[in-house]
N, C-alpha and C positions, 0 to 999 in steps of 0.2 A: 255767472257773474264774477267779474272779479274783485276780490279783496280789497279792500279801501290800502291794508297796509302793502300791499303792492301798487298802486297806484303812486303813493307817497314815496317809494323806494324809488321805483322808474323815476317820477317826476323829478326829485330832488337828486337825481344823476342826471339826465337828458333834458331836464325842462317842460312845460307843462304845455299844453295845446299851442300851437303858435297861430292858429287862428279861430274865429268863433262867426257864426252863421250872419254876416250882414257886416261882419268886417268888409273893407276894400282895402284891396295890398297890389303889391307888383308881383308879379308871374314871370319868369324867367325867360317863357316862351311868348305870351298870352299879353305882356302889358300889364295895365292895372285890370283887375280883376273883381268882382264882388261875390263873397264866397254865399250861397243860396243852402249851401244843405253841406251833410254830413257830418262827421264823429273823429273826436280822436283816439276815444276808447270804445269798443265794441265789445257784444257780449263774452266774448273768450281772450280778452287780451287786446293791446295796442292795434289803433285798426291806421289812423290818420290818415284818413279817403275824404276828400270831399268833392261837392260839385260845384262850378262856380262858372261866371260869364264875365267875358271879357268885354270892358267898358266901351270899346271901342266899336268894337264889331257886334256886338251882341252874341257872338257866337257862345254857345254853352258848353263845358267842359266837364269834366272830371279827370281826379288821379288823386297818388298821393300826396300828400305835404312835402314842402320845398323848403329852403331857407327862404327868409324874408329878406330883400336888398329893397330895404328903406329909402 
């Protein structure tokens, strides 16, 4: 598990989850997108994997976290 006060460390240098499970955002590749699953932190440290489907096609994804182009 990792330590709250390393979460707080990372978080307040990088930022904190940039998305959260039922957000809809834009995907760089993908469109808009609705994220269905995954973590920013995992059990040993930063994971930010998720899995998510793109609105258009249906098709389902996965990877890491992106920037957000709002």
């Amino acid at each position: 598990m990792v330590s709250d006060w390393i979460k707080d460390f990372t978080e307040s240098t990088i930022g904190g989850a940039p998305f959260a499970i039922g957000d809809i955002v834009r995907h760089p590749e993908h469109g808009k997108v609705e994220i269905t699953g995954g973590q920013y932190w995992g059990a040993h440290g930063l994971s930010n994997f998720w899995d998510y489907t793109a609105l258009d096609t249906g098709e389902k994804h996965n990877g890491y976290g992106w920037v957000i182009d709002q």
